[in-house]
Each structure stands twice: as structure tokens, then as C-alpha cells.
C-alpha positions as CSV (number, residue, x, y, z in Angstrom):
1,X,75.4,45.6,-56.7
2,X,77.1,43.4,-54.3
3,X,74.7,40.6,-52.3
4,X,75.8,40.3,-48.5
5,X,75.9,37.0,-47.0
6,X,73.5,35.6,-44.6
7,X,74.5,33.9,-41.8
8,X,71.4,31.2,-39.9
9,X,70.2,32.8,-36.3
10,X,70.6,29.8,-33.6
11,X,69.0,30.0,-30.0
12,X,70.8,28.6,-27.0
13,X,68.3,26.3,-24.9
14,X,70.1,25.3,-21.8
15,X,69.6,21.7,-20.6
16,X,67.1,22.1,-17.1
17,X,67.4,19.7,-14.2
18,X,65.5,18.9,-10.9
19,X,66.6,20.0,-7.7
20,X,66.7,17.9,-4.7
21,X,67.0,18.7,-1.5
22,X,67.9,16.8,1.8
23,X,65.1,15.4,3.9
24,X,65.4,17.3,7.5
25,X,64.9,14.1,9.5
26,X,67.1,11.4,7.2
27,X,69.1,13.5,5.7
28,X,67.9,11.7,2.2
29,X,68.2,13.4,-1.6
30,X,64.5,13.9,-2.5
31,X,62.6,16.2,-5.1
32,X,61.1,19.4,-3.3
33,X,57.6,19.2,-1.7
34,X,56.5,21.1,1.2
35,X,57.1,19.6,4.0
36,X,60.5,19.1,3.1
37,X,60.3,15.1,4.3
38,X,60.7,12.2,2.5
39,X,58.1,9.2,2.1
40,X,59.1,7.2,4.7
41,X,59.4,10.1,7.3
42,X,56.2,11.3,6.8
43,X,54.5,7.8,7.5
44,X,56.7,7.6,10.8
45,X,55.3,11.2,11.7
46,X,51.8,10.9,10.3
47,X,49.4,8.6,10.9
48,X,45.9,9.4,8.7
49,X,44.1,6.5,9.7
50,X,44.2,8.2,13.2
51,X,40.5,8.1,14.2
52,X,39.0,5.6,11.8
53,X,37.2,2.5,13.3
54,X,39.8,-0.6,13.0
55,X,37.0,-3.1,14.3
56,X,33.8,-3.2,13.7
57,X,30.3,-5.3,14.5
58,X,27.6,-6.1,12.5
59,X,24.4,-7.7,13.3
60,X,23.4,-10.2,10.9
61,X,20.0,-12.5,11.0
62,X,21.1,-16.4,9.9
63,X,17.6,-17.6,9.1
64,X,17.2,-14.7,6.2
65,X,20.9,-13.9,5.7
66,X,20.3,-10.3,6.1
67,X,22.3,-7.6,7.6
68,X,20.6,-5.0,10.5
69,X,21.3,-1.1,8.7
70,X,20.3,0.8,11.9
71,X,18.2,2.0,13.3
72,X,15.7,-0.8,11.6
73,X,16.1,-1.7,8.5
74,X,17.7,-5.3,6.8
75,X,19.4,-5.3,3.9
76,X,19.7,-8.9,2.3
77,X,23.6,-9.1,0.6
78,X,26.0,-12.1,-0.5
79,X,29.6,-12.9,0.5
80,X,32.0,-10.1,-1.1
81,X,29.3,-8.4,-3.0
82,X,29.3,-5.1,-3.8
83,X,26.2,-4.5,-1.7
84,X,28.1,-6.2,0.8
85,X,31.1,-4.0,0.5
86,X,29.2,-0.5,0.1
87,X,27.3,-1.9,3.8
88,X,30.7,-2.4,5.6
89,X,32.3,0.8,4.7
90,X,29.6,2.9,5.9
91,X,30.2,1.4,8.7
92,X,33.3,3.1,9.5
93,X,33.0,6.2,11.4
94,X,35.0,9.1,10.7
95,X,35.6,8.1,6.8
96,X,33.9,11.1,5.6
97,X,37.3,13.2,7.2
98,X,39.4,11.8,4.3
99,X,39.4,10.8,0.6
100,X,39.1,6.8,0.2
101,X,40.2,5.9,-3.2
102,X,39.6,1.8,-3.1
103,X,38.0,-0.7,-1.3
104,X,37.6,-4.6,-1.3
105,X,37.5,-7.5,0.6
106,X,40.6,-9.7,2.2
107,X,39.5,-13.0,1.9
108,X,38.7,-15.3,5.0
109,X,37.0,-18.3,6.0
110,X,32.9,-18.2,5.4
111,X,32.6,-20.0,8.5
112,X,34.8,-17.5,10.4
113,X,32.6,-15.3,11.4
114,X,35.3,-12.6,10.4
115,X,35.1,-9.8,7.0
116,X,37.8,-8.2,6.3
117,X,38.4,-4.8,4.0
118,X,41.4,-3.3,3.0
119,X,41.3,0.6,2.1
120,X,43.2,2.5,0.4
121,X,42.6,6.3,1.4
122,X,44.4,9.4,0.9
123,X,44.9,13.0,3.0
124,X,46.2,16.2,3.1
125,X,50.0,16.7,5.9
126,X,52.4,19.3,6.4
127,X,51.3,22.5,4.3
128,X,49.9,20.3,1.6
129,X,51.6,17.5,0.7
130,X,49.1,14.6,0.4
131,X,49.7,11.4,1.9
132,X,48.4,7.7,0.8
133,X,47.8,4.9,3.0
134,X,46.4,1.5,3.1
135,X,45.2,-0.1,6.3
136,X,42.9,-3.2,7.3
137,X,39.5,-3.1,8.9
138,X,38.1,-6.2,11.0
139,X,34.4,-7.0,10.6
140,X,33.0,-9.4,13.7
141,X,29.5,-10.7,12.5
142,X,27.0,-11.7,15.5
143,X,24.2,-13.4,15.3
144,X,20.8,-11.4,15.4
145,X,17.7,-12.6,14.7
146,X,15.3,-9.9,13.0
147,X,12.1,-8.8,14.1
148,X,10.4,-10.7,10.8
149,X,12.2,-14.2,11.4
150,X,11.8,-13.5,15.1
151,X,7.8,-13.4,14.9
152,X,7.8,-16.1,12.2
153,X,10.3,-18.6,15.0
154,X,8.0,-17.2,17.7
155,X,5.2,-19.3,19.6
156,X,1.7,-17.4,18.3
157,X,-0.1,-18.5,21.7
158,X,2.8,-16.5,23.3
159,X,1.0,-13.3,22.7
160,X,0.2,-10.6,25.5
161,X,-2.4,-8.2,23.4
162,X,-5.2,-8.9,21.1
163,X,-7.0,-6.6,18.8
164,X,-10.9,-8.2,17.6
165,X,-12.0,-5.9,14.9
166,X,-15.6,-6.7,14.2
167,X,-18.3,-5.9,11.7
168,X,-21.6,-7.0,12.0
169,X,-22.4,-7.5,8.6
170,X,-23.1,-10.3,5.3
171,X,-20.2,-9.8,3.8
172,X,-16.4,-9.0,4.5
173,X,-15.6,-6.4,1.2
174,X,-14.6,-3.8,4.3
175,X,-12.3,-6.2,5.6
176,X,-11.2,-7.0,2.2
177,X,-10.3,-3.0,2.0
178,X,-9.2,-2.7,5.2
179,X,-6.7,-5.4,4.5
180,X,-5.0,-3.5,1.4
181,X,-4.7,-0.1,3.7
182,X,-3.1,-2.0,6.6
183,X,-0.3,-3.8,4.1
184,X,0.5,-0.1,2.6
185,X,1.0,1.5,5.8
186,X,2.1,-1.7,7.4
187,X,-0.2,-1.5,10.6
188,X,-0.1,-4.7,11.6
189,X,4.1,-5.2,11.1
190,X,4.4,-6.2,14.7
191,X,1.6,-8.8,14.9
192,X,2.6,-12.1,15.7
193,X,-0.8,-14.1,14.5
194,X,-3.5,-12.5,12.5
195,X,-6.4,-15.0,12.0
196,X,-10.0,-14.5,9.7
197,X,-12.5,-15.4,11.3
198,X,-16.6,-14.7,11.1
199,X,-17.3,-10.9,11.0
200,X,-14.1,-9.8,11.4
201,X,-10.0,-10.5,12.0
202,X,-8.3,-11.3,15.4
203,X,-4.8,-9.5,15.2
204,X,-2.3,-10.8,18.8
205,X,0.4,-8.9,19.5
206,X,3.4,-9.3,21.9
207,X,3.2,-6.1,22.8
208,X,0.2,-4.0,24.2
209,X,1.5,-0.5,22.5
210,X,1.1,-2.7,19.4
211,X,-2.1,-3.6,20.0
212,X,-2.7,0.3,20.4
213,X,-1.1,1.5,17.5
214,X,-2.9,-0.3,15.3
215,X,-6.1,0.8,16.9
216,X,-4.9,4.3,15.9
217,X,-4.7,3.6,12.4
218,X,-7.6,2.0,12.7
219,X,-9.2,5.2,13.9
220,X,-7.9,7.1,11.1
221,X,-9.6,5.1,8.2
222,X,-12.9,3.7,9.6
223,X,-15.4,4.5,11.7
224,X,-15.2,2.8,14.6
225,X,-15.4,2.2,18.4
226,X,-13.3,-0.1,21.0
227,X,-13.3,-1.0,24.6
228,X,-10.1,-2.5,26.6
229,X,-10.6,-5.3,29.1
230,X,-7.6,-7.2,30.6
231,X,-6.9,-10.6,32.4
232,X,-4.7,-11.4,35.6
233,X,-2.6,-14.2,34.2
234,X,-0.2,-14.2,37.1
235,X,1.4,-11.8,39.5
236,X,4.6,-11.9,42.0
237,X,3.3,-11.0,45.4
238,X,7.3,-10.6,46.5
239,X,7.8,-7.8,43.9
240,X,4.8,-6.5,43.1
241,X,4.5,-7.7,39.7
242,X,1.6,-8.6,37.3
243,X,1.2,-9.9,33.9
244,X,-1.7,-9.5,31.9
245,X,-3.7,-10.4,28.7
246,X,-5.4,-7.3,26.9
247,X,-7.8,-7.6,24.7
248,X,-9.3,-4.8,22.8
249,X,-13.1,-5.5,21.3
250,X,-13.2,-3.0,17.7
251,X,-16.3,-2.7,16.1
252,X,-16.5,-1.4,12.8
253,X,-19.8,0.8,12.2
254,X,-22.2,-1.9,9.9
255,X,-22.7,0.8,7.0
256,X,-20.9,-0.1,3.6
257,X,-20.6,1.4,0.3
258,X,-23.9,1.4,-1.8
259,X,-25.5,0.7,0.8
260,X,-29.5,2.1,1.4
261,X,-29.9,3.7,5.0
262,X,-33.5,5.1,6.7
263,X,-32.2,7.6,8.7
264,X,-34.1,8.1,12.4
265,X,-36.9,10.9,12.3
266,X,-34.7,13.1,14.9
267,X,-31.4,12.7,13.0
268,X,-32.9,13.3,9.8
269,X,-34.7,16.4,11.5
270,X,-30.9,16.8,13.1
271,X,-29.5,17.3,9.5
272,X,-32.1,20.0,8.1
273,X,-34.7,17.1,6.9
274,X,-32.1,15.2,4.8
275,X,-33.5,11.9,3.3
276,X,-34.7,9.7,5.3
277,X,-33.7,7.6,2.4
278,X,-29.9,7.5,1.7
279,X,-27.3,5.8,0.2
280,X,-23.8,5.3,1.8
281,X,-21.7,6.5,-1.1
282,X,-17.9,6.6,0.6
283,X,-16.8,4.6,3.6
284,X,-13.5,6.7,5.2
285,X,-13.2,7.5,8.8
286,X,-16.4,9.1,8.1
287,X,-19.3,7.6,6.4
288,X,-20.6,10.3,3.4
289,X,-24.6,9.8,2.8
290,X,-26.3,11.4,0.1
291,X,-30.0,11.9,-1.2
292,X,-30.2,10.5,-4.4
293,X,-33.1,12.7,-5.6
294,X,-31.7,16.3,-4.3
295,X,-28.3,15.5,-4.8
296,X,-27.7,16.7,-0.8
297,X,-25.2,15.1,1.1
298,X,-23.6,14.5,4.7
299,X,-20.5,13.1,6.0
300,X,-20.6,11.8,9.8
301,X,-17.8,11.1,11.9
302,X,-16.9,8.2,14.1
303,X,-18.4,10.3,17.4
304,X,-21.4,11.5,15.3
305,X,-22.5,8.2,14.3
306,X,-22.3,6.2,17.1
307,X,-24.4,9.0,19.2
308,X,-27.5,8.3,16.9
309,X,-26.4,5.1,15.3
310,X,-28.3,3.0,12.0
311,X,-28.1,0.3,10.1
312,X,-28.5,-0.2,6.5
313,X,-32.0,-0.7,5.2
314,X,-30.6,-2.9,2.2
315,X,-27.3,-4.0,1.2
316,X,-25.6,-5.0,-1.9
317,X,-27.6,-8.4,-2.1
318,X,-30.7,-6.9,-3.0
319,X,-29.7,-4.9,-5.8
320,X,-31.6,-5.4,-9.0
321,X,-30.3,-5.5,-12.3
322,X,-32.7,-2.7,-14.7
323,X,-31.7,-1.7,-18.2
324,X,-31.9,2.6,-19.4
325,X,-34.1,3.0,-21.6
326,X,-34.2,7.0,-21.6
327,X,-32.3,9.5,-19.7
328,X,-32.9,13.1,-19.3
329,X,-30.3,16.1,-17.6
330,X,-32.0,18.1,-14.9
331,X,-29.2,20.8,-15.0
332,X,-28.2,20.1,-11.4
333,X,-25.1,19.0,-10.2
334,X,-23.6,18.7,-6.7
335,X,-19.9,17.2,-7.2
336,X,-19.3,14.7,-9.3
337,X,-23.0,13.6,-9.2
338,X,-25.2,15.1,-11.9
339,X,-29.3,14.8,-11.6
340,X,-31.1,12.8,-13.9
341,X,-35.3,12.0,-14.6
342,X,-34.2,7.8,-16.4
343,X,-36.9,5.8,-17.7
344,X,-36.2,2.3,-16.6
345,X,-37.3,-1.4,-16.6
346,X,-35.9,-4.5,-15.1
347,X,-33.9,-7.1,-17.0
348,X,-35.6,-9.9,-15.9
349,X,-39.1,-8.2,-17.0
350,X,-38.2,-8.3,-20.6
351,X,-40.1,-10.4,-22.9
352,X,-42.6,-10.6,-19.9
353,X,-44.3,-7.1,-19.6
354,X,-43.7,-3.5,-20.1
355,X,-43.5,-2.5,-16.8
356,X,-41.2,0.7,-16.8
357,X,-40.4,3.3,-13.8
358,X,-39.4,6.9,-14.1
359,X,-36.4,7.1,-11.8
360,X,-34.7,10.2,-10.3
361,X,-31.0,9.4,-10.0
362,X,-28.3,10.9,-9.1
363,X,-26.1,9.0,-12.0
364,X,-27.0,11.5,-14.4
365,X,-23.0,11.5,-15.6
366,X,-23.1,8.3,-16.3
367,X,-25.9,6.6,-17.2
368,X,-26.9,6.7,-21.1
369,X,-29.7,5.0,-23.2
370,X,-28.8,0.9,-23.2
371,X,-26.9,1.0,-20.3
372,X,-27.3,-1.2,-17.3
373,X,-27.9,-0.6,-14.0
374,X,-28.0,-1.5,-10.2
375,X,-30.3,-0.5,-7.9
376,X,-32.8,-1.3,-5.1
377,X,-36.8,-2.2,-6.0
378,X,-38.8,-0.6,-3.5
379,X,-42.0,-1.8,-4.9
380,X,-41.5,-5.1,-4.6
381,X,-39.3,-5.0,-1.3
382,X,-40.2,-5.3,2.0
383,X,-37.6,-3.5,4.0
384,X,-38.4,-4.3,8.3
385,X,-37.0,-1.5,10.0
386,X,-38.7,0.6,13.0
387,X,-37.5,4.2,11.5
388,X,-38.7,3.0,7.9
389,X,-41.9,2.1,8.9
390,X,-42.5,5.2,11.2
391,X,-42.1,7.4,8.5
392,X,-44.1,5.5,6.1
393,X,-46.8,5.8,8.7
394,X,-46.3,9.4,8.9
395,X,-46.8,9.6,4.7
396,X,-43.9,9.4,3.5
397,X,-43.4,8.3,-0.4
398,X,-41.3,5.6,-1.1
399,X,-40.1,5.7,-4.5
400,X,-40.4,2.5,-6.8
401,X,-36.6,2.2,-7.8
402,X,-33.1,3.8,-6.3
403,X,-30.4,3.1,-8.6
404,X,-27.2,2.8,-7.0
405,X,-24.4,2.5,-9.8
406,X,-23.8,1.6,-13.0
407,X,-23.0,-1.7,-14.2
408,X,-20.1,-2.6,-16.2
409,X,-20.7,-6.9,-15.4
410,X,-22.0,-7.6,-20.0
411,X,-18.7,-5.7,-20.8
412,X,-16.6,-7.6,-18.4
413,X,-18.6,-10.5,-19.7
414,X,-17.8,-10.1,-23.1
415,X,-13.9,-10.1,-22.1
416,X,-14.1,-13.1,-20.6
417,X,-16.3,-14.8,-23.9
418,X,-12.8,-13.2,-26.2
419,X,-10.4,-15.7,-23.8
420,X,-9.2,-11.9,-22.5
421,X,-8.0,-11.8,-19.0
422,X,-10.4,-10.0,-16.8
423,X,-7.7,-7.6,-15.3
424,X,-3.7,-7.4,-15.5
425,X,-3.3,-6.4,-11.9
426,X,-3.7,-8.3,-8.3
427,X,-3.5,-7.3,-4.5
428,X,-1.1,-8.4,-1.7
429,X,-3.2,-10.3,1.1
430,X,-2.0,-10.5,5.0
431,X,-0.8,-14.3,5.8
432,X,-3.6,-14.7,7.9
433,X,-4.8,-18.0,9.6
434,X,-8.4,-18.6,8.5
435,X,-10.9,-19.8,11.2
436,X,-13.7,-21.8,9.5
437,X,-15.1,-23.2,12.8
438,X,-18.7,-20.4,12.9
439,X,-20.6,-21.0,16.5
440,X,-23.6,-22.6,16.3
441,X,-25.2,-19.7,17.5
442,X,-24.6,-17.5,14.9
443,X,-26.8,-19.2,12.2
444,X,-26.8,-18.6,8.4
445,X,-24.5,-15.4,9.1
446,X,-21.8,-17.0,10.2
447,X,-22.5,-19.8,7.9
448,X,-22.0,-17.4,5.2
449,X,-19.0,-15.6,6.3
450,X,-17.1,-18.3,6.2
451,X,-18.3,-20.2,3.4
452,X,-16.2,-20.4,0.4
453,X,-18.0,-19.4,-2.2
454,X,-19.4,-16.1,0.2
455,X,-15.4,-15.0,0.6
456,X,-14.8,-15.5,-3.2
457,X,-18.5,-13.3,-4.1
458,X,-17.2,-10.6,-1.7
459,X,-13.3,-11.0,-3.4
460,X,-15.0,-10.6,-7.1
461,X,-16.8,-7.8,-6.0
462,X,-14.3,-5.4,-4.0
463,X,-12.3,-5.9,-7.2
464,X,-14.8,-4.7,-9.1
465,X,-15.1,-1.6,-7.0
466,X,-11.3,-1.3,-7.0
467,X,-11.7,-1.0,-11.0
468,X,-14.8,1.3,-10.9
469,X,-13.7,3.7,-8.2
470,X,-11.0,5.8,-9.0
471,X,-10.7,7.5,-5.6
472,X,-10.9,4.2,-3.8
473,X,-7.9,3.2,-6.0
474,X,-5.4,5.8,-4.8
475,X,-5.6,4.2,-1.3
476,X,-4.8,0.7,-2.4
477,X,-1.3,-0.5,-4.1
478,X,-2.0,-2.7,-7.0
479,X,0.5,-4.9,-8.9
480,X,1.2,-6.4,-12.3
481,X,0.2,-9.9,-12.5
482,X,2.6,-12.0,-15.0
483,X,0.0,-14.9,-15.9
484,X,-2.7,-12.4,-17.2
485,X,0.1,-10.3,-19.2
486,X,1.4,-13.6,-20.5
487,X,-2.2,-14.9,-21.4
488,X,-2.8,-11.3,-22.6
489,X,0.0,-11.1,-25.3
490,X,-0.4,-14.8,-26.2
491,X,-3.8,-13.5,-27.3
492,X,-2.9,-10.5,-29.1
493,X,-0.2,-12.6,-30.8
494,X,3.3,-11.9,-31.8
495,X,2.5,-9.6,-34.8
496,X,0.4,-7.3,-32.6
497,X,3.6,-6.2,-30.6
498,X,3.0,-5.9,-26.2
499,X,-0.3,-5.0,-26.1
500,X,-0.4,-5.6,-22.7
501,X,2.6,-3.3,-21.6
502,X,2.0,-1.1,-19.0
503,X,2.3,2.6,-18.9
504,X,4.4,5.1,-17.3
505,X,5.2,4.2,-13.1
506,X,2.7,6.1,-10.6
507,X,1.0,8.0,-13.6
508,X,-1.8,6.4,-12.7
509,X,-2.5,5.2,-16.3
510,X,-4.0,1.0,-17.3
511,X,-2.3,-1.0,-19.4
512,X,-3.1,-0.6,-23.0
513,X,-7.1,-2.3,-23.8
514,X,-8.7,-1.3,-20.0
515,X,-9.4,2.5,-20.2
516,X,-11.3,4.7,-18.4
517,X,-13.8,3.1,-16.9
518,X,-15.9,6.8,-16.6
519,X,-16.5,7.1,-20.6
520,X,-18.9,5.3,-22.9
521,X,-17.9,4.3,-25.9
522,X,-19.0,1.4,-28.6
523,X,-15.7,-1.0,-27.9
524,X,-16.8,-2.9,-24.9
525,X,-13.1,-2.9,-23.9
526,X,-13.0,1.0,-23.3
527,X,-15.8,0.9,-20.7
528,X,-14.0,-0.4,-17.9
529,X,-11.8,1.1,-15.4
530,X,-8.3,2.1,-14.8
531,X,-4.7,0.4,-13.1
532,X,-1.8,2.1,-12.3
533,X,1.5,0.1,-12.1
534,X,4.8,0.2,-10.3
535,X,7.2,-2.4,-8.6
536,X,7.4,-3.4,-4.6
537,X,9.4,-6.3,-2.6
538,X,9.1,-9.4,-4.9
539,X,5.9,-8.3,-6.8
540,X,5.5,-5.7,-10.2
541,X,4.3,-3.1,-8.2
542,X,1.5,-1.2,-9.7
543,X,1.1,1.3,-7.2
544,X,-1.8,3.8,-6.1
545,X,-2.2,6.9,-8.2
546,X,0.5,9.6,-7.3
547,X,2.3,7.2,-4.7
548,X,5.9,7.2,-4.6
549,X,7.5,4.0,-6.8
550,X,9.2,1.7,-4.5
């Protein structure tokens, strides 16, 4: 059989090349596109920087170097940084209308006065065909002093309105509190002097709406109640116009925290025979009493109170330390309070008698066998008071001990005795002036109030409260403080790792050796209370439970 011979199968590929076609303006060969123009044509017809700012001022502040973002904020940036460079080109209106594919800066003369930016941006022509294009946009820098520099530069005896909040008490731990809620809302921004003096803090505005709006805030966080006066300074008979000093007088209603109130016979009656004995258990924009041994309570507005007004029976300085030496459940709870019959005895009795009281308390959650305690002795106090002693005269019992809170001073002692920093956190405070001159007049109060070692007690202890009450914390923005996180892990030593680092941001969770400050436990560093953490402006910013992280 014969075998037929194979031939190889080859494919013709014929070479492909580009059209081009004439341009209809120039008449120039160019490859196909759809608007049938070459480069050069287009950018003769087409101008896509048509619209876009060519010149452009910005305000900048020469004391801080900063640069005005309107409406109101300054944003601090260095020569040809890309801060710098992201600020100017928002600057340029209409920008959003194309694509911008780079940016930078031209260099010019620092002392010039001048920026300038060159982009590079691209758009769509002529059925599609997109064009490039690179232009130049002039920056003019003026001079503008901002509203911080401008207060700090400005006269303080050049103000027009002055707000004298007042509180007629021992001690300043509301100011102190007062202080942290004004720097988290920034209430007092616009004040041009703010000065501490005795029983209060002088805030002078240039503005009288200033003045105002602070009082507002002030409205909305403690009870209190004001009255505007004003004073002629001097007035144009020609055109009718008068300028004036305002002053507004605040005062602040003289019940604190823990504090023990006798409630008038007629409010008491007023509030279905509540009390008369109280305690002052939370200090908002309305004060919250409750009756330690029913467990009822009553919050009173700003009007309410100053209708049938009080004062506090005792305060914080006559609180007596007593040691638990039994506690027993009631079953009744209102809250977060639970009833409690304790068995009690003061510190300073021991090794001296066996003098004991049966106490009902309202710190029934708390309180356990060995713990210590704070509260008020009624059998060895004389409380001088006109409501008190009417309703003793009308027999009414006055119980031997109210305990107010728990105390967590041996475990904080015990810190200190281990080298341990006594917290990893500290506060912002206003730059306030401090007036130590007191008036004569005023006696041992005002002697106090501005005594050192007064302002440091009252310092100790609002920190204290700021560790023991939760709630009170959320209001308040706490931040990380480096020294006691540096003496902290120089303690724990290398080999133990960072046992001072801090937890999540805004959880609302201590650093690692504080917990919760609510349990008992046997290590004395579990007993005391929690700190949140964060970061804000310059400081670690720890940051009030559930508050957004600056």
C-alpha cells in the first residue's frame, strides 16, 4: 500500500497598522480619538481650569503659626508640609468638578508672604477624550490673630462682662468639679481672665452674650441662681450711646455631696414626711436627697430649692471614721442602694471601750465585716440648726450614727507604703489667676479657702470621689499621667512586662492593678476604683466613659 505525502498547513497573518487621520483644525497626521483634534488644538479650544480659583487668601495667626479652617477652627502646619498642602487645596473652589492627579508646592521666599502650588488635574472634552493640564495657584497669606492669642495679647482689665459664681461653703470640691465640666464643654473659651478667689471664681468676658452663655451652662449642671446689675461707664450724649460694665452675681446652692441636711417641718411635710434627716447623695442641676434608713429619695430642682431653701446640717469635716464589725441584709433595695442593720464602733474607741452602735444604712451593697467607714456621730454632735432643733422638740429620734460611704483611705494607704503610685491618671485645670488676698471680714472661712493646705485637702479629696464614683466619672475627662506610669513600671520591673499599660480607648476600663473599686476582695489593690483613658491636645487623654476619643 502506497503512503501519500504530507504537505505542513501554514496560516497567513497579515502585518496590521494604525490609522491616522488629519486633525480638522491643523490639518496634522494624528492617531484617531474622538474629537478628531490633535493635542495642541484641544488646549487652544479647551480650557479645564476654567472656573477654578487662581488666587487665593488665607488667614494665618503669626504668634501660634496656625492657619484659620473656617468657619473657626486653627490648624497648626509647617512650611511645605503635607498638612500644609492638603489645607491649600481645599481651598480651591470648584476642584471637586475635575480629577486632580498631583499636587506640590513651587518654592518661594519664607518671608514672602506668597505659597504657591502647582496641579496637575485631568478632564473629560469633546465626546470623551480626556484632557491633562497643569496650572499654578497663588496663595496670599494675611496676618490674623486668633481668638486664643488674641485673649492671651489682650489687656484683662479690658473686660465688659463679669460672671461671680459663688458658694457659700468650707471647701471648694464643687468648684473643683465644676472646673473639669467647664474644660470638657469649653464654657468659658471666650473668657479673657478667670481668677480663684474665696468661695468661688470671677470669670470677665469681653462680651456680655459670653457672660450669658456661660450662665446657661451653668444652669444646666448646678443648681443655681443669678441677678444682673450694670454700670454707666460712659455715654455719647451726641449719638446716643452708652457703655457699660455687667456684672452677673451666681450663687451656687450650699449643698454638697455627702452632705447631712434637716429638712424644714413644712418641706418635709411637702414631700410625704420624707426625713427630716438626709443626706445629699448626687449634686447635678438638681440636688438628689435620700433617707438613709427607708431607702426613699427626692431630687429638687434649681426652682424647687431655692423656694424653701437649707443648708447642710454637717459636712464632710465632721465625718467619723467607724470600723464594721457585723452586717446584716434587710432584703430591701431602692436603686443601687441596698438596706442594711451594721453593728459598728469607732476607730478611735479601740483599745479604749466597747462602745458599739447598731446602725441602719443604706450601704448594705457595700459594706462587709472589717471594712471601714465614714459617717456622722450624732451622739456626740451638736448640730445648731432652727429646723433640727424644732423637730427634736417635737420628739423626734435622732439616731446615734449615719454612715455616709465607705472608706477605701488603709488600701490607698497600703499603696503608698509599696512605693505604688496612688493613681496613673490626672485632670486639666483652667489657667486661672489665684486671689489669696481674703477680707478681713470674712474670718476663718475665708482664711480657709484660701489657705494652701485647705485647696490641696479639698484637691485629695475630689479625687478620691472621682475614683469612687463611677457616674461622677463619665462627666469628667481624665488623662494618663507619664511620671506615675514611669514610676509604676520601674516598680514592677522589667521582667514583669507593662504592668501599667492602659486598656482599650473609651472602654471605660483602669489600667492593669486599680480595679473596680465596687468589689471586695483580699488584694488591697483590687479595692479601689476605676480610669478610663484616651488622648486630647498635648495630654494622653483618658477620657470619660463612652466619650468620643479625641
Amino acid at each position: 500500500m502506497l503512503m501519500e505525502p504530507s504537505y505542513g498547513i501554514q496560516t497567513f497573518q497579515p502585518q496590521s497598522t494604525q490609522g491616522h487621520v488629519l486633525c480638522c483644525l491643523c490639518g496634522t497626521g494624528i492617531p484617531p480619538n474622538p474629537s478628531n483634534m490633535c493635542v495642541n488644538c484641544i488646549r487652544s479650544q479647551v480650557d479645564i481650569t476654567e472656573g477654578l480659583q487662581k488666587q487665593v487668601t488665607i488667614l494665618w495667626c503669626k504668634d501660634c503659626g496656625r492657619y484659620l479652617q473656617p468657619p473657626k477652627h486653627w490648624l497648626r502646619a509647617e512650611l511645605e508640609s503635607k498638612e500644609l498642602l492638603t489645607f491649600c487645596v481645599k481651598k480651591i473652589k470648584g476642584l471637586s468638578k475635575v480629577k486632580l492627579v498631583d499636587a506640590g508646592f513651587i518654592w518661594t521666599e519664607p518671608h514672602s508672604k506668597r505659597l504657591k502650588v502647582k496641579l496637575t488635574i485631568q478632564a473629560e472634552v469633546f465626546n470623551g477624550a480626556i484632557l491633562q493640564q497643569s496650572f499654578v495657584v497663588d496663595y496670599t497669606v494675611e496676618n490674623n490673630m486668633c481668638p486664643d492669642c488674641n485673649r492671651a495679647n489682650a489687656n484683662p482689665n479690658s473686660w465688659n462682662a463679669c460672671a461671680q459664681v459663688r458658694q457659700h461653703v468650707f471647701h471648694k470640691r464643687t468648684f473643683l468639679y465644676l472646673e473639669q465640666l467647664i474644660l470638657k464643654h469649653q464654657a468659658a473659651e471666650q473668657a479673657i481672665k478667670v481668677t480663684d478667689i474665696h468661695e468661688g471664681i470671677d470669670f470677665f468676658f469681653s462680651s456680655r452674650s459670653h457672660a450669658l452663655k456661660l450662665i446657661d451652662f451653668l444652669q444646666n449642671v448646678v443648681p443655681i441662681r443669678f441677678r444682673a446689675d450694670k454700670q454707666l461707664v460712659s455715654h455719647d450724649t451726641h449719638s446716643n450711646t452708652y457703655n457699660f460694665k455687667f456684672t452677673f452675681s451666681v450663687e451656687m446652692a450650699p449643698v454638697c455631696k455627702d452632705d447631712l441636711v434637716c429638712l424644714p417641718v413644712k418641706l418635709s411635710a411637702a414631700l410625704g414626711g420624707l426625713g427630716p434627716l438626709v443626706l445629699c447623695t448626687k449634686v447635678t442641676n438638681q440636688i438628689t436627697l435620700l433617707d438613709p434608713l427607708t431607702l426613699r429619695g427626692v431630687s429638687q430642682n434649681a426652682d424647687v430649692y431655692w423656694r424653701n431653701p437649707y443648708v447642710a446640717l454637717a459636712s464632710q469635716r465632721a465625718l467619723t471614721e467607724y470600723i464594721v464589725l457585723d452586717v446584716e441584709l434587710t432584703g430591701q433595695t431602692q436603686g443601687r442602694w441596698a438596706l442594711a442593720e451594721v453593728q459598728v464602733a469607732r476607730k478611735s474607741d479601740f483599745g479604749r471601750n466597747d462602745t458599739r452602735f447598731n446602725v441602719r444604712t443604706h450601704l448594705g451593697h457595700l459594706l462587709q465585716p472589717g471594712d471601714t467607714a465614714l459617717g456622722y456621730d450624732l451622739s456626740s454632735m451638736q448640730p445648731v440648726a432652727l429646723d433640727f432643733e424644732a423637730w427634736v422638740n417635737k420628739g423626734g429620734q435622732v439616731p446615734d450614727v449615719i454612715l455616709v460611704r465607705k472608706s477605701y483611705e488603709e488600701k490607698r494607704r497600703k499603696r503608698r507604703d509599696k512605693g505604688m503610685p496612688e493613681r496613673l491618671w490626672k485632670l486639666k485645670r483652667l489657667g486661672m489667676d489665684v486671689d489669696d488676698v481674703a477680707p478681713a471680714t470674712k474670718g476663718s472661712r475665708g482664711a480657709a479657702a484660701n489657705d494652701a493646705q485647705a485647696r490641696e485637702r479639698d484637691t485629695q479629696r475630689f479625687l478620691e470621689e472621682l475614683e469612687e464614683d463611677p457616674e461622677m466619672r463619665q462627666h469628667v475627662n481624665l488623662y494618663k499621667d507619664p511620671e506615675a506610669l514611669q514610676r509604676l513600671q520601674q516598680k514592677a520591673g522589667a521582667a514583669s512586662g507593662p504592668a501599667a499599660a492602659p486598656g482599650t480607648k473609651g472602654s471605660g476600663q483602669l489600667p492593669a492593678g486599680l480595679g473596680d473599686g465596687m468589689d471586695d476582695s483580699d488584694d488591697d489593690d483590687d479595692d479601689l476604683p476605676e480610669e478610663e483613658e484616651g488622648q486630647e491636645a498635648g495630654y494622653e487623654y483618658i477620657g470619660a466613659q463612652g466619650d468620643r476619643v479625641q
